[in-house]
N, C-alpha and C positions, 0 to 999 in steps of 0.2 A: 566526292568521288575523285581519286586518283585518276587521270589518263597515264597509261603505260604505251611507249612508241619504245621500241625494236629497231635499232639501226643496224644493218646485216651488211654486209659486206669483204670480199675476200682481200689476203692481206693488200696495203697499198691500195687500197681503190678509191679513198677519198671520206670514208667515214667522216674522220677529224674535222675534213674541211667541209662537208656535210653539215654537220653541228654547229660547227658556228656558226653557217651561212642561217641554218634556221634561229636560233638564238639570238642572233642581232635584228633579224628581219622579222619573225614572228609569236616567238617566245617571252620578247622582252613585256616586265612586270609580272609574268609567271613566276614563282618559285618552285624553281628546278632542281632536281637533283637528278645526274648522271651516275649510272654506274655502269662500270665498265670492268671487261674480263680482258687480261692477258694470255694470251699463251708463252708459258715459262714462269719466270719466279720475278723476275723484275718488273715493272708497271713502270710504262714509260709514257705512255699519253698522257695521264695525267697530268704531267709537266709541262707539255702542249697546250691544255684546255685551263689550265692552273688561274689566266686572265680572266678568265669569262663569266671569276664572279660565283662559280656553283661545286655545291659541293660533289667530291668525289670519294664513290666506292670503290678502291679497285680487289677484285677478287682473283689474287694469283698462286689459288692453291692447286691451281690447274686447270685442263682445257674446260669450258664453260661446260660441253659436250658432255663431258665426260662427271665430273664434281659438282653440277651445277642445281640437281636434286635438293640436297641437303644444304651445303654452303650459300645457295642462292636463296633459298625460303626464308634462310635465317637473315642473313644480310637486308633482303628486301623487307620484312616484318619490322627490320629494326632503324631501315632509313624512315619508314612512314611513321613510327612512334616519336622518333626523333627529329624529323624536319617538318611532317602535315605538307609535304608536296604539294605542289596543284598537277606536277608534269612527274614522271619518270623517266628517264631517255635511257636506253640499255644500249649499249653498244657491247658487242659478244666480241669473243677474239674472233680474227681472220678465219682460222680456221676451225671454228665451231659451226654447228648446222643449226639452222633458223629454225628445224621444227624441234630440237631438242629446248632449244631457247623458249618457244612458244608455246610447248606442253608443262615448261614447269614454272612459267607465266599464269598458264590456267588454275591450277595448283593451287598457287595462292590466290589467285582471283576467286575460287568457291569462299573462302572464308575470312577473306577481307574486302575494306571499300575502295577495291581498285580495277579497271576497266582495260583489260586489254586494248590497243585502240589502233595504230598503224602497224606492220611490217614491214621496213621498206629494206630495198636491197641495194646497196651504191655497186655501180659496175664499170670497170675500166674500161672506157670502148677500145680503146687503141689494147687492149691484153685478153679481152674477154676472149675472144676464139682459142687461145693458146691457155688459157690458164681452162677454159671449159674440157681440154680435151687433156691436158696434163692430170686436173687435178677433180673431175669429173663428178665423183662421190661428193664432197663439199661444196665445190661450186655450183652444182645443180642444186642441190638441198637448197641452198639458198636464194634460188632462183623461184624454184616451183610451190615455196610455203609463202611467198613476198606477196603483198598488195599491191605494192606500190614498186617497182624497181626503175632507180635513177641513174642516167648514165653520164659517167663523169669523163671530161677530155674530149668531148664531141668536137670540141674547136682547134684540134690537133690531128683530126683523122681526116680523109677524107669519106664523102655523103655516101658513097658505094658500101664504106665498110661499116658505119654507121646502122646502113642497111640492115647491111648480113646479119647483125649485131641482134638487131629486133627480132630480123627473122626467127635466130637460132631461140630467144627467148621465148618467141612466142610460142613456139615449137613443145618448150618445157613447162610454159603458163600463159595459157590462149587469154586467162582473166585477170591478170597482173595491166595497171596502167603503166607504160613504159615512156618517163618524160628525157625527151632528146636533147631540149634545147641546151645551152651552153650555161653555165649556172650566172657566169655574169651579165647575161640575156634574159635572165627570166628574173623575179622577186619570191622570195622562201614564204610568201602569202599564198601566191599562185601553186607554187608545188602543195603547198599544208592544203588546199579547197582541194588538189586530188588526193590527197589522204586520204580524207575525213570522206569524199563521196565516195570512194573505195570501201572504206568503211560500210558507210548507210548500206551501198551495196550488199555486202556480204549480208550485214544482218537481216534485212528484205530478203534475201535469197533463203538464208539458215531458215526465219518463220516461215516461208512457205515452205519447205521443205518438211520442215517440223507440221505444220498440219496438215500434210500429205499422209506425212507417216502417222500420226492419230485418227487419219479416216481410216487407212488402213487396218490398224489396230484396231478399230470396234467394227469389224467384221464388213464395212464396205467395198463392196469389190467394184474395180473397174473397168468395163466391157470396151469391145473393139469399137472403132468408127461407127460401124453401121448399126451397132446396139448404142452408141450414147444420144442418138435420137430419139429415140424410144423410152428412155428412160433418163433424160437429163435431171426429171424434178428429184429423181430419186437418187441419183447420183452425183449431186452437185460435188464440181469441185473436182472429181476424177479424171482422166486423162487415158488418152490410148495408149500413150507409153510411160505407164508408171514406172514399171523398169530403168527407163533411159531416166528416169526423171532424177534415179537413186546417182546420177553422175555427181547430183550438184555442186555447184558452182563453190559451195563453200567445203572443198577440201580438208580444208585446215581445221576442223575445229575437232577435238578428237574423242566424240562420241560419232561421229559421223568417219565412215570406214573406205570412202573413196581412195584413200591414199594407204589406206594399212601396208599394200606391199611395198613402202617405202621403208616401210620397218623391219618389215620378212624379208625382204628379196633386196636388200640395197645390194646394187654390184659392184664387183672390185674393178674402178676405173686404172686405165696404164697412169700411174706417178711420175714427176716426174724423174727419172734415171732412175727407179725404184725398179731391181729386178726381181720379178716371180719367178725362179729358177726355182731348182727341185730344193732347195736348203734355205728358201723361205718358209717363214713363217710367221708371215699373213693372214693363215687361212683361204689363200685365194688358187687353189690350186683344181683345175680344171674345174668341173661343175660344182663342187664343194661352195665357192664363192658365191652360189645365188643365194646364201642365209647368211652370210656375213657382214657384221654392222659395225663395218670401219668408226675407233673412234681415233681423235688426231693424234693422239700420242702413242698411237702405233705406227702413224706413220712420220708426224711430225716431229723434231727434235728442238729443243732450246739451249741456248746457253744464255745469262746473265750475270750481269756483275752492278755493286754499287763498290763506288770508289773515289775517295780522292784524289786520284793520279791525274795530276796535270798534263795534258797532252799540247801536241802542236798542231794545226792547221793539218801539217803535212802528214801526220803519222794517219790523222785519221781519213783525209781522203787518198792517199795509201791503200788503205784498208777497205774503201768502198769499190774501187777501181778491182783491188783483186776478189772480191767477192762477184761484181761485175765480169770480169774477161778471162777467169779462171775456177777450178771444181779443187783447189787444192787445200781448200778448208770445210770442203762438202759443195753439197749445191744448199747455197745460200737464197733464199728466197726475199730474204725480209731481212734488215737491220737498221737501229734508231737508237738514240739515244742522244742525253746531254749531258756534256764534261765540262768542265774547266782548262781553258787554255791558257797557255805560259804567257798573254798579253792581258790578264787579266780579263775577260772577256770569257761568253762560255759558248763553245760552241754547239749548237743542235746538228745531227745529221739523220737521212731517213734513205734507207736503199729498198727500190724492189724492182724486180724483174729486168736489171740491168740498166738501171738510172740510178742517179741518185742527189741528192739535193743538200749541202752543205750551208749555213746559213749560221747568224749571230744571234741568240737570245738572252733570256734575262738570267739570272743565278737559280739556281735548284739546292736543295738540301745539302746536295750530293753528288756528285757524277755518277749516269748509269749508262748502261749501254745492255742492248739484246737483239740477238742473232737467235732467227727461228731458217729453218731450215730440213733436209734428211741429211745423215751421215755425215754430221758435222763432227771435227778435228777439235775437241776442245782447248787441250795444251796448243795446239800451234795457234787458236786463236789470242792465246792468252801472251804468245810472244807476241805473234804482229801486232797485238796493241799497248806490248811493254807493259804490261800487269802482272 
């Protein structure tokens, strides 16, 4: 039996570094295979994760969200024919939603030997308030289908915002475990033991739930408090509030209809700089929006390039800086990639939400580079980087 683990997380949050933490610390001697979705046409973690030994799927015929039916059954049917996994690690783009990921997860789980098993959700402490309130529809999605949601950069914020942090999550998933500590504080053994009890969780919740609903179905009914005295022998197992009982805890599994209006009623959250003015078209125009089921490439845009262009140091943190302190190439959310620099050297760069992190790595096929963003300037991107 396959294990299937879900790494969710919006762009920039730590996925990447996520993965490797658990793969050096708890994965090793598993044979793994990662597959992982882009948003846009270029696959660029790959090239990140290329050391660690495992193979990669990347699937960039679009947002996971959105293609991830068909292209994804196929791809995963044909990683397990071809490698006999013991692990699966999926990592979705940034911005794909967790429960589009975990319905067509289920999909192939009826008719092959493989085990959905974690969802966890990596979350920027120091962005989550502002990225939950920009980008609302995504980032909530993947908050309220997670098991497990991990928060990364705790050791950069201060303990108040931290706080808040929880709060607002618990707020969107009372039964999500939410681990705090600083990832170089804790061991990827420690965080895998709240997975997996996450897990047992759920499934203890789901069977009892499940033979709730089979007393129900053979015609048991169950009476108020002051009737279950009177008839316990006959009513084993029923409850005064079978109703409330239909809340359960396991959400996520999609025979079970607690969360359906996440499907009918998502709502169109404020974007960021994304205007609903009357000559949108969205969909999200005054009550209209409570049936519309944003996917990211309505709202998200890409550009990508693979190329040889030799670049310099300077051109490309240039380019990170105006993406940072400026909207003249769109509002840029995300950008990464790895080129070749004129000192023979290649350089990696990764932007999000006005940082950005410039760094030496090893050679790639190719130079690539990908800017995800709204209302991005494709030609003027293609000046500022002299391509």
């Amino acid at each position: 039996m396959t294990k299937i683990d879900i790494i969710s997380g919006f762009l920039g949050a730590g996925k990447t570094t996520f993965i490797k933490k658990m793969l050096e610390d708890v994965f090793q001697g598993e044979k793994i295979v990662l597959i992982e979705n882009e948003f846009g046409e270029i696959g660029i973690d790959g090239g990140f994760l290329k050391d660690s030994g495992i193979e990669i799927s990347e699937l960039n015929s679009g947002c996971i969200c959105c293609s991830l039916v068909g292209d994804f059954g196929k791809n995963l049917r044909e990683v397990m024919e071809r490698f006999h996994p013991d692990r699966i690690l999926i990592e979705p783009s940034g911005v794909g939603k967790l429960s589009d990921v975990m319905k067509s997860v289920q999909e192939v789980e009826r008719e092959n030997e493989v085990k959905l098993n974690g969802r966890i959700t990596v979350v920027n402490t120091a962005k989550a308030t502002k990225q939950m309130k920009a980008f609302g529809e995504f980032f909530n999605n993947q908050i309220e289908y997670a098991t497990v949601v991990v928060l990364s950069r705790t050791q950069n914020v201060k303990p108040e915002q931290t706080e808040l942090v929880v709060k607002a999550i618990r707020e969107k998933n009372p039964d999500a475990a939410v681990i705090t500590t600083p990832w170089d504080d804790i061991d990827g053994k420690q965080i895998y033991k709240v997975i997996e009890q996450q897990k047992s969780l759920e499934e203890e919740l789901m069977e009892e739930h499940k033979n709730h609903r089979e007393v129900h179905e053979h015609g048991e009914h169950c009476h108020h408090h002051e009737e279950h005295n009177h008839h316990h022998e006959e009513h084993d197992h029923c409850h005064e509030h079978h109703e409330e009982h239909d809340h359960c805890h396991d959400h996520h599994e999609e025979h079970d209809h607690c969360h359906d209006h996440h499907e009918e009623h998502d709502h169109c959250h404020d974007h960021a700089h994304h205007d609903h003015g009357p000559d949108c078209t969205c969909g999200c125009h005054d009550h209209d929006h409570d049936h519309h089921h944003h996917h990211a490439d309505e709202i998200f845009t890409s550009w990508g390039k693979e190329t040889p262009h030799v670049f310099t140091r300077e051109v490309i943190e240039h380019a990170m800086k105006a993406f940072c302190d400026t909207e003249d190439y769109g509002t840029i959310l995300r950008a990464k990639g790895m080129v070749p620099a004129e000192d023979g050297t290649w350089i990696y760069f990764d932007m999000v939400d006005g940082e950005y992190e410039l760094r030496t790595g090893e050679a790639d096929y190719t130079g690539r580079l990908c800017v995800i963003g709204t209302d991005i300037q494709e030609e003027k991107l293609e000046t500022l980087f002299g391509i």
